[in-house]
C-alpha positions in Angstrom: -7.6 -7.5 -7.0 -10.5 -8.4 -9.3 -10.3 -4.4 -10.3 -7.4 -4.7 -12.3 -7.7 -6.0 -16.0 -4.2 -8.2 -16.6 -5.3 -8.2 -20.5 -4.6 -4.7 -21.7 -1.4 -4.6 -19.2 0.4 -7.9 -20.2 -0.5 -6.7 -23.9 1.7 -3.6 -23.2 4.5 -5.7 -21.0 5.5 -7.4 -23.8 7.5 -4.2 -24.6 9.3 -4.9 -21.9 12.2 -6.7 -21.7 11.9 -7.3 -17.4 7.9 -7.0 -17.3 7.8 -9.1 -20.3 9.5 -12.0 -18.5 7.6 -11.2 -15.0 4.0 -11.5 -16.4 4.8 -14.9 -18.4 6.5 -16.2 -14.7 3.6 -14.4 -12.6 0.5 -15.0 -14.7 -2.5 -14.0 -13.0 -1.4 -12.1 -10.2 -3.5 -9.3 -8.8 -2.6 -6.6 -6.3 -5.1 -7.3 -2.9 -7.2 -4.5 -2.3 -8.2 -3.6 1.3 -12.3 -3.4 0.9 -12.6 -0.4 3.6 -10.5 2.6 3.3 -10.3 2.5 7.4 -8.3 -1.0 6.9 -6.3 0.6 4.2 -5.1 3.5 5.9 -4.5 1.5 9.2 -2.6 -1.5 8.0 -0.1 1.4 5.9 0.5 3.5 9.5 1.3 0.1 10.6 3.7 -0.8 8.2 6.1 2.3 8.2 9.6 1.8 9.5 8.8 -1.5 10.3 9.3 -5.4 8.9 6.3 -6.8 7.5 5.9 -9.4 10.3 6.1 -6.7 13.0 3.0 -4.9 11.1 1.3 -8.1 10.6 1.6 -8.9 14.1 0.7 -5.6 15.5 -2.2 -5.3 13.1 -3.7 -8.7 14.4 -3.1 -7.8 17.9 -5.7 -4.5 17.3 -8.1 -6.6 15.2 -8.5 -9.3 18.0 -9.0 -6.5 20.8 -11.5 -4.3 19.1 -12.8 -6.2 15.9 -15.7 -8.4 16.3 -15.8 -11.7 16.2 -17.4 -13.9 13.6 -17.5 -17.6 12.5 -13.9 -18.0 11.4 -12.0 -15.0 11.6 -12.2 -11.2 13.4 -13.8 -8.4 11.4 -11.4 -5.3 11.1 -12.4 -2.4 13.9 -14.7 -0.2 12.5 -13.5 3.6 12.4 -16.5 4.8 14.7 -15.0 1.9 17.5 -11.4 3.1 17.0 -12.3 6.7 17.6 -13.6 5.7 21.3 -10.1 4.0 22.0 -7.4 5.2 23.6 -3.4 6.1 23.0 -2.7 3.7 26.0 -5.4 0.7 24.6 -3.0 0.4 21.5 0.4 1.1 23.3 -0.4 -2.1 25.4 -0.8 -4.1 21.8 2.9 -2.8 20.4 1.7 0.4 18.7 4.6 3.1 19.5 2.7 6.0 20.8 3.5 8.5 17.7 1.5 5.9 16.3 -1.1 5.5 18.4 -2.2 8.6 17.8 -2.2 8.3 13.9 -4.2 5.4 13.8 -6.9 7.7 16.4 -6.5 11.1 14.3 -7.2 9.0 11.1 -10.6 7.7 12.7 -11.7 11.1 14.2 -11.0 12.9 11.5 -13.8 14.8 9.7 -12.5 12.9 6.3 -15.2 11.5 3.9 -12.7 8.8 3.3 -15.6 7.1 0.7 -15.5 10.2 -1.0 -12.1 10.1 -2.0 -13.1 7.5 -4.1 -14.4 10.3 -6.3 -11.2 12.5 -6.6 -8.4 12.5 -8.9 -4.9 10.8 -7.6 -3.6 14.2 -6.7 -6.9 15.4 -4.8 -6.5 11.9 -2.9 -3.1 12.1 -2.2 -3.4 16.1 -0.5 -6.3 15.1 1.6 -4.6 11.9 3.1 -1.0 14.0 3.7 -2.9 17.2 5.2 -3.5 14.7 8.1 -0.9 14.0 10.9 1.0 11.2 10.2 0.1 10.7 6.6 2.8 11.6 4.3 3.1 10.6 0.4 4.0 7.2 1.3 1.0 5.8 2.5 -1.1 8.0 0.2 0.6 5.8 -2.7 -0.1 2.7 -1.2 -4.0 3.9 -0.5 -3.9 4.9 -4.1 -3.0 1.7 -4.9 -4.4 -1.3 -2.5 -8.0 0.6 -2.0 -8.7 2.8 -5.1 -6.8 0.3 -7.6 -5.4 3.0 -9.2 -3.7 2.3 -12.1 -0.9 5.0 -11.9 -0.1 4.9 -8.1 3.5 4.9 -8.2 4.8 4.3 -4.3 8.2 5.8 -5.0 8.9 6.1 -1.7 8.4 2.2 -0.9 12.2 0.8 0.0 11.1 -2.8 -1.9 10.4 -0.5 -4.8 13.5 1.0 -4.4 15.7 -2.5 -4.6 13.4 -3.9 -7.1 13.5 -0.9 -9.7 17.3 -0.8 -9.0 17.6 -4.4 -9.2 16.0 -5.2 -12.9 16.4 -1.6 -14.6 20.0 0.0 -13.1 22.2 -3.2 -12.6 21.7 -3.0 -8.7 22.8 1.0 -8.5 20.4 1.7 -5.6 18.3 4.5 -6.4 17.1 7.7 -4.5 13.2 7.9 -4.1 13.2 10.6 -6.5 14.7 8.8 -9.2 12.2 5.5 -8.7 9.3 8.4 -9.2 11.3 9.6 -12.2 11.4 6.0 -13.3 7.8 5.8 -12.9 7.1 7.2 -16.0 8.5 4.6 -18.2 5.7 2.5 -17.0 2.9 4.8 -17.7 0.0 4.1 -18.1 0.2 0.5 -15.6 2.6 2.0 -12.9 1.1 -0.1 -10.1 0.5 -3.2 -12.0 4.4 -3.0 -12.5 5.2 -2.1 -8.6 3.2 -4.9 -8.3 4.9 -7.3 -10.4 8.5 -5.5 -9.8 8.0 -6.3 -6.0 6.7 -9.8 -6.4 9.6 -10.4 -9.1 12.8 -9.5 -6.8 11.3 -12.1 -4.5 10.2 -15.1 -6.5 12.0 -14.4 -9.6 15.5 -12.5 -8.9 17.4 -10.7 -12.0 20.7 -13.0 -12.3 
C-alpha cells in the first residue's frame, strides 16, 4: 500500500463527517496491493460468490501445488505454469470447474496484463471484462489492489454495499447502482474510502 499518499486524503476526510471519524480511528492504513497482476486477477476469480475463508483456502491450496517453494513461504504460480495446468488439477484443489477455466483463460490469454498499467481506468476495465469470467467486479478490485488507482470504485462489492448503507443511508441497503452513484461523493479518493468504509463496518460499526 506504500502507493497511496494518506496526507492529501485525510486532509480532504476531514469534510466528512463518517471519513472524518474513520481516518482519526484507522490512522495509517493502506490498501495491500497484489505485486503481480497474475495474483491480482487470480485471488479476485477466487473470491466471487464465496466467503473470504473459502478463497483464502482455495487460493493456498493452488499456491502450494504449483508455486515454488522458498525459504519461508510459496511463491504465487507464475502465469506461464498455470497455462500448462489443467481444469481437472484445480478441481481436485476446490476450484468449481466454471472456475477452473477462468483462472486458465486468464493465463492463456494474449493480454499484456503489464501493459494495462499504462491505460486509463476505463481502457483497464474493458480489456479485463472482454475476457470470460471477468465482469466489472473484479475489474474494480484490479483497479484497485494492483494499479492503486485512486478512483476505483468496486460498486459491485456486497461489503461495499453494507458499509455505504451502513454509515451514509441509516442501514437502507442499497442497489449496486446506487453505491456507484454514491461513488461520486467521494471523488477524487474513492478507493481510499472503500478502503476505510470496509475496514470501518468491521472495526468501527456506526451506532
Amino acid at each position: 500500500g506504500a502507493d497511496f499518499d494518506l496526507g492529501p486524503f485525510y486532509a480532504w476526510a476531514e469534510q466528512d463527517e463518517v471519513l472524518g471519524t474513520l481516518v482519526q480511528r484507522l490512522a495509517g492504513l493502506r490498501p495491500p496491493l497484489a505485486p503481480d497482476p497474475y495474483e491480482a486477477i487470480v485471488s479476485a476469480i477466487t473470491a466471487q460468490q464465496v466467503s473470504l475463508f473459502a478463497a483464502f483456502a482455495i487460493r493456498n491450496r493452488m499456491v502450494e501445488r504449483f508455486g515454488v517453494r522458498g525459504v519461508h513461504a510459496y511463491e504465487f504460480p507464475t502465469r506461464e505454469r498455470m497455462a500448462c495446468a489443467s481444469e481437472e488439477e484445480l478441481t481436485t484443489l476446490g476450484f468449481s470447474r466454471r472456475k477452473a477455466e477462468y483462472v486458465l483463460g486468464v493465463a492463456r490469454a494474449a493480454v499484456d496484463f503489464d501493459a494495462l498499467r499504462r491505460l486509463p481506468d476505463d481502457e483497464v476495465k474493458a480489456t479485463l471484462t472482454a475476457l470470460r469470467g471477468l465482469g466489472e467486479w473484479t475489474a474494480d478490485w484490479f483497479l484497485a489492489r494492483h494499479l492503486a488507482r485512486p478512483r476505483a470504485w468496486p460498486a459491485g462489492d456486497l461489503g461495499l454495499v453494507k458499509a455505504v448503507s451502513a454509515f451514509y443511508f441509516g442501514g437502507h441497503k442499497l442497489t449496486i447502482a446506487e453505491v456507484r452513484a454514491a461513488g461520486e461523493r467521494f471523488e477524487p479518493f474513492q478507493n481510499l474510502s472503500a478502503h476505510y468504509l470496509l475496514t470501518g463496518l468491521r472495526a468501527v460499526p456506526p451506532t
